[in-house]
C-alpha positions as CSV (number, residue, x, y, z in Angstrom):
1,X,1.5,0.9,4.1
2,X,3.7,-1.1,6.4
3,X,6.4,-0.8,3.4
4,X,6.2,3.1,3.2
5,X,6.7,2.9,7.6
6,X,9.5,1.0,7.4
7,X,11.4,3.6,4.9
8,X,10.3,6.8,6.4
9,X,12.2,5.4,8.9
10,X,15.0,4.4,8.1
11,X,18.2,6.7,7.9
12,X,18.3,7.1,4.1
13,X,15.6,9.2,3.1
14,X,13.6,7.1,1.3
15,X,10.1,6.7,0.5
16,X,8.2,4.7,-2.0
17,X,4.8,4.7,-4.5
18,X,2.8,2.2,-4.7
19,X,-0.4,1.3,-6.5
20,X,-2.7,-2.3,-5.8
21,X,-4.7,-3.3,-8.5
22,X,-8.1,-5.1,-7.4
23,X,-8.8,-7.4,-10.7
24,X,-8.1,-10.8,-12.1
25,X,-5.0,-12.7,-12.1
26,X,-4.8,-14.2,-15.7
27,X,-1.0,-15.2,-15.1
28,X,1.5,-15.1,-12.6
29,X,4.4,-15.3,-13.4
30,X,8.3,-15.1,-11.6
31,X,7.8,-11.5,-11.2
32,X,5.2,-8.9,-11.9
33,X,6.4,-8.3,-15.6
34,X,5.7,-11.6,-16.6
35,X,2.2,-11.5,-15.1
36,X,-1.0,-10.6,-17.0
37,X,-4.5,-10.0,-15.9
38,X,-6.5,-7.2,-15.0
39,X,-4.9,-6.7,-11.4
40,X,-1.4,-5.7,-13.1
41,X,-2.5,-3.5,-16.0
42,X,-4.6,-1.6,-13.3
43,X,-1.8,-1.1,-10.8
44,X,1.0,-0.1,-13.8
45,X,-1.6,2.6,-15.3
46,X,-2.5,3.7,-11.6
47,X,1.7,4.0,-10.7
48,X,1.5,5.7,-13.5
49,X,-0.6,8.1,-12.8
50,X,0.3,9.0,-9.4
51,X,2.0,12.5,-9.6
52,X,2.4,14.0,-5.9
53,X,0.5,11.2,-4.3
54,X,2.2,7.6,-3.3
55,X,-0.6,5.5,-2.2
56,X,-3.3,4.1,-4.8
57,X,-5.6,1.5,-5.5
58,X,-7.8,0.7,-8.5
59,X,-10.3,-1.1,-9.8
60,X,-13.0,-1.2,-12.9
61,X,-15.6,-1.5,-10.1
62,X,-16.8,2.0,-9.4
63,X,-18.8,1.1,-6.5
64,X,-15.1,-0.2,-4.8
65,X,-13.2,2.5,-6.2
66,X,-15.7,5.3,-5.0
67,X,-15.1,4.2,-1.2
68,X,-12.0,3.8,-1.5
69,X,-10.4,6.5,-2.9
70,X,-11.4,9.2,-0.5
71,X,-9.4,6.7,2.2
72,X,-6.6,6.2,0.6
73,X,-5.9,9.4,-0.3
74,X,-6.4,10.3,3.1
75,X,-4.2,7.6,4.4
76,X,-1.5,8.6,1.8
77,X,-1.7,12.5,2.9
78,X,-1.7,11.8,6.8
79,X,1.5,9.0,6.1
80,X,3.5,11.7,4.4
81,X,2.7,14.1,7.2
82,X,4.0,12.0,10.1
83,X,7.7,12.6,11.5
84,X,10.5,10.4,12.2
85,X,9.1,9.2,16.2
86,X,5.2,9.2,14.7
87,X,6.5,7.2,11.8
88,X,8.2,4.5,14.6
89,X,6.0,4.3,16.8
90,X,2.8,3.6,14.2
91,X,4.9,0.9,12.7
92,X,5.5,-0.9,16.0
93,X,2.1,-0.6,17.1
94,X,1.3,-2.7,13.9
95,X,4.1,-4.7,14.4
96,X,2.8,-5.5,17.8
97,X,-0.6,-6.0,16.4
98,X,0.2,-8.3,14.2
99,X,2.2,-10.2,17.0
100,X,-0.6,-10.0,19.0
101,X,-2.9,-11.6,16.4
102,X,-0.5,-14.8,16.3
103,X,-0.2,-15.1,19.4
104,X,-4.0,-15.0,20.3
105,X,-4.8,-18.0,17.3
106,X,-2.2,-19.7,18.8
107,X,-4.4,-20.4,22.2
């Protein structure tokens, strides 16, 4: 999500899809098409699949990908509906989040 923040914002009009693939790792390998497993083919076929839509995840387990389709999707709808200043200041507030996080394990 942070990924798809960061280009939205940036000056040249780009935007990205991407699909996670909750599974098994059989190989990992220098880069993802050397690596096998369940995780990748899932992700590839869900890319693949994704037509207007740029956020997915999928799984084999139907009880995961039951609750968590209806939120991605929303997710991916209210991300592509956000302007230039929405789109900046979401990604600093997780920015500052995440900052915030560090700083407070750090004590």
């Amino acid at each position: 999500m942070k990924i798809r923040l960061a280009l939205k914002t940036s000056e040249l009009q780009i935007d990205a899809r991407q699909c996670i693939g909750v599974g098994e790792a059989m190989y990992l390998g220098k880069d993802t098409k050397t690596s096998t497993g369940e995780a990748f083919v899932l992700s590839g076929t869900g890319l693949d699949k994704l037509k207007s839509n740029h956020l997915s995840v999928q799984s084999n387990s139907l009880v995961l990908q039951d609750k968590v389709e209806l939120l991605t999707r929303f997710v991916d709808a209210h991300i592509s509906g956000l302007t230039k200043i929405q789109t900046e200041a979401l990604l600093s507030y997780f920015v500052s989040q995440k900052n915030r996080t560090k700083t407070l394990l750090m004590l």
